[in-house]
C-alpha positions as CSV (number, residue, x, y, z in Angstrom):
1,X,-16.9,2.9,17.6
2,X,-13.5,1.5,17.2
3,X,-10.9,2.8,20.5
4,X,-7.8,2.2,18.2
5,X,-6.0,5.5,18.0
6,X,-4.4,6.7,14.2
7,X,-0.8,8.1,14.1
8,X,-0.7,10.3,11.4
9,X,2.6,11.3,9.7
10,X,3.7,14.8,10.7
11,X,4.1,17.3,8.2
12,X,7.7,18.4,8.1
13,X,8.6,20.2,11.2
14,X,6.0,19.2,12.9
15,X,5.8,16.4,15.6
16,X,3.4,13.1,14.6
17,X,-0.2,13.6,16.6
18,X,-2.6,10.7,17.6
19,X,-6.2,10.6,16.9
20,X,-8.9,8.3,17.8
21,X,-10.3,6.6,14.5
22,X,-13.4,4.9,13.6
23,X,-14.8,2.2,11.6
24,X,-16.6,3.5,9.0
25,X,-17.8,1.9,5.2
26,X,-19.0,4.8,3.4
27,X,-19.1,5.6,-0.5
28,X,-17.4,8.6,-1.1
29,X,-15.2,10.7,-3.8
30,X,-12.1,11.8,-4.6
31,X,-12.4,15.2,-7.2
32,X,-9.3,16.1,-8.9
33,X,-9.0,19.9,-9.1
34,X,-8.3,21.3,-12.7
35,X,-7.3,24.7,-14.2
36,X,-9.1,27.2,-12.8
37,X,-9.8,25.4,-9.4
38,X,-12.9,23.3,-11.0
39,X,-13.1,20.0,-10.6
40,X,-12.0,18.0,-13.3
41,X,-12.1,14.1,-12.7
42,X,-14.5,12.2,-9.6
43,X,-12.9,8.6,-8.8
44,X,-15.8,6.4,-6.6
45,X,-13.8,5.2,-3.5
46,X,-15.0,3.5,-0.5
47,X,-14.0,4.9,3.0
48,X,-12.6,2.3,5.3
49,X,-11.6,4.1,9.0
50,X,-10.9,7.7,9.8
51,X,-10.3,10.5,12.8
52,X,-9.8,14.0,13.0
53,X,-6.7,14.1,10.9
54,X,-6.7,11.8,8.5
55,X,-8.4,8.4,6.7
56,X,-8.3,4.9,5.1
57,X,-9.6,5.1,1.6
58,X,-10.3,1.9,-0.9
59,X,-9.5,2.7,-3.9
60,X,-8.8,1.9,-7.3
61,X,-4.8,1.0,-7.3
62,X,-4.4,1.7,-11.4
63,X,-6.1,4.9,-11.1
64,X,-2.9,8.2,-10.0
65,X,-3.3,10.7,-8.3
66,X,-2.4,14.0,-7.5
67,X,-0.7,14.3,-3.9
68,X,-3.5,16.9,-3.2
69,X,-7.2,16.3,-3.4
70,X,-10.8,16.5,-2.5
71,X,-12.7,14.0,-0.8
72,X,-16.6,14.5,-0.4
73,X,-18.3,11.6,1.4
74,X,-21.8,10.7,0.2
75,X,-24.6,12.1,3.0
76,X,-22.5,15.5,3.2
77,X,-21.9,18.6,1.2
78,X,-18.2,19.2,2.5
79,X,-15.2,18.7,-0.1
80,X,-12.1,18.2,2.5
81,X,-9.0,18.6,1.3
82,X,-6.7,15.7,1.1
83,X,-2.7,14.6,1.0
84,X,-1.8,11.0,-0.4
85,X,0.5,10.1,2.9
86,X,0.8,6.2,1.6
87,X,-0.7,3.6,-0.6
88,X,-0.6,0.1,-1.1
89,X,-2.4,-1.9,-4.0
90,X,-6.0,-0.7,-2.9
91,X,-5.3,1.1,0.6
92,X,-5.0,4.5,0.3
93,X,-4.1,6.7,3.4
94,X,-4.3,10.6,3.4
95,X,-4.2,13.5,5.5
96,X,-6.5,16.0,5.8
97,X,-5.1,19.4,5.0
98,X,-7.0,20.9,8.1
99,X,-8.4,18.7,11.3
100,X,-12.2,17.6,11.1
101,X,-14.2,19.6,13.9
102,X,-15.4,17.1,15.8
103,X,-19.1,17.8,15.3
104,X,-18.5,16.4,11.8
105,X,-17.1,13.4,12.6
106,X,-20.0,13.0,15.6
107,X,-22.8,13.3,12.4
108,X,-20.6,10.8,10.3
109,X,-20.6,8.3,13.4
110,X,-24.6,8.7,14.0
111,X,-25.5,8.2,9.7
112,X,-23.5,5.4,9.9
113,X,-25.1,3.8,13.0
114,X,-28.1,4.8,11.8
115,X,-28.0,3.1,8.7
116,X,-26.9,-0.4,10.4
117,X,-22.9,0.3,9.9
118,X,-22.0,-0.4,13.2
């Protein structure tokens, strides 16, 4: 477990907040929401570091995006909704649109150590 704490950009009006993040290499997804609130497009992405509010994504730098997304990391069944807050060539960094409970983040930790990731 990394003791490096994330600053995530504030959303307007509000004041920046810092989380603990964590080393973690895990495949995961970003879905593109169509019409009609179905998903319309799944890019593979590999996910680098995260916390509570937010995450380091690798990811395909010709492929846009929306600003808003899904990400759905492989091992769980939660799509969590996403902001772009910056990118450079393969580093993408986004926000998540609510905080991660912390139980979550707790069962992502142990599958990862579990499976020899840390």
């Amino acid at each position: 477990m990394s003791m490096i704490m994330h600053v995530a950009l504030a959303k307007p009006g509000q004041a920046a907040a810092v989380y603990q993040h964590y080393f973690i290499e895990r495949p995961c997804r970003i879905l593109v929401i169509g019409k009609q609130l179905k998903a319309k497009t799944k890019y593979q992405c590999l996910l680098r570091h995260i916390s509570i509010g937010g995450a380091m994504l690798d990811f395909n730098a010709a492929i846009m995006l929306p600003k808003h997304f899904f990400l759905e990391i492989d091992g769980f069944k939660e799509e969590i909704g996403c902001a772009e807050i910056h990118r450079s060539g393969t580093e993408l960094g986004v926000r998540f649109n609510m905080l991660l409970a912390q139980d979550f983040l707790r069962r992502l930790i142990r599958l990862q150590f579990s499976s020899g990731g840390l």
